[in-house]
C-alpha positions in Angstrom: 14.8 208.4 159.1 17.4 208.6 156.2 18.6 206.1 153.9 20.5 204.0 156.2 17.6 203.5 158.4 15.4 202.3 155.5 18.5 199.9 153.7 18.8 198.9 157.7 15.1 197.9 157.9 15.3 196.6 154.7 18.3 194.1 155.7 16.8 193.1 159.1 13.4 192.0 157.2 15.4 189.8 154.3 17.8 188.4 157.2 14.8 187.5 159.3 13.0 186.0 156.2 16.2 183.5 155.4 16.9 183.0 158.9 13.1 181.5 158.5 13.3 180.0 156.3 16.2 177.8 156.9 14.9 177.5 160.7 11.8 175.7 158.7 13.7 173.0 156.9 16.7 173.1 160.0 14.2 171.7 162.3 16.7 171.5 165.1 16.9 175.1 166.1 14.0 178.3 166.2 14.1 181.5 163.8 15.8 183.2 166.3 18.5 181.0 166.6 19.6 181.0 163.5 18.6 184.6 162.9 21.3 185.6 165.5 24.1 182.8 164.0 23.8 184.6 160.9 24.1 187.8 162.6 27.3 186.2 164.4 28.6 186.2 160.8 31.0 189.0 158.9 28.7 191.1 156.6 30.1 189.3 153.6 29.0 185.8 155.1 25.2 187.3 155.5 25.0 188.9 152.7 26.4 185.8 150.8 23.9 183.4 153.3 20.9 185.6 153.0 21.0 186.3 148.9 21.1 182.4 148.4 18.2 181.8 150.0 16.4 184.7 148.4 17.7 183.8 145.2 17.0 179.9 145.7 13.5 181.0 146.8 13.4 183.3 143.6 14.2 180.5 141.1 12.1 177.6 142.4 8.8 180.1 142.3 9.9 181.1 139.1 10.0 177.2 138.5 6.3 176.7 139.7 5.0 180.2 137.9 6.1 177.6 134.5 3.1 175.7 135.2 0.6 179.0 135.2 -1.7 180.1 138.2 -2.2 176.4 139.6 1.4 176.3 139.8 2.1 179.3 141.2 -0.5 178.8 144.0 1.1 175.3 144.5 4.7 176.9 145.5 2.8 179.7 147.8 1.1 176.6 149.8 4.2 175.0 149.8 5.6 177.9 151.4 3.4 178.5 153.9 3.5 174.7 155.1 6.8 174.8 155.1 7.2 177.7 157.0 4.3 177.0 159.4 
């Protein structure tokens, strides 16, 4: 497996993460719904789609890290009730 395969993987695992994401807060539709209405999209769309939610995620633990470990293992419970 060569470098596309891994960048491949490496897409398809940060796609599936956002398209979780946003399935969690979007309580109307599954992860695989909107997994495969991002994948409907042009690359430019996804990429654009899938970086803001990284990114969003990105700054709002960085947000909770402020307030040290407690805050830190605040946003991670967070996380996993909203993604639950």
């Amino acid at each position: 497996m060569g470098e596309d395969g891994f960048a491949q993987a490496v897409w398809r695992a940060a796609r599936r993460s956002a398209a979780t994401l946003v399935a969690s807060l979007w309580r109307g539709l599954s992860s695989e719904e909107v997994e495969s209405r991002i994948a409907r999209r042009p690359p430019r769309d996804q990429a654009v789609i899938v970086g803001g939610v990284l990114a969003a995620l990105f700054l709002i633990s960085t947000l909770f890290a402020q307030a040290g470990v407690v805050g830190f293992l605040t946003f991670l419970l967070l996380a996993v009730i909203v993604v639950k």
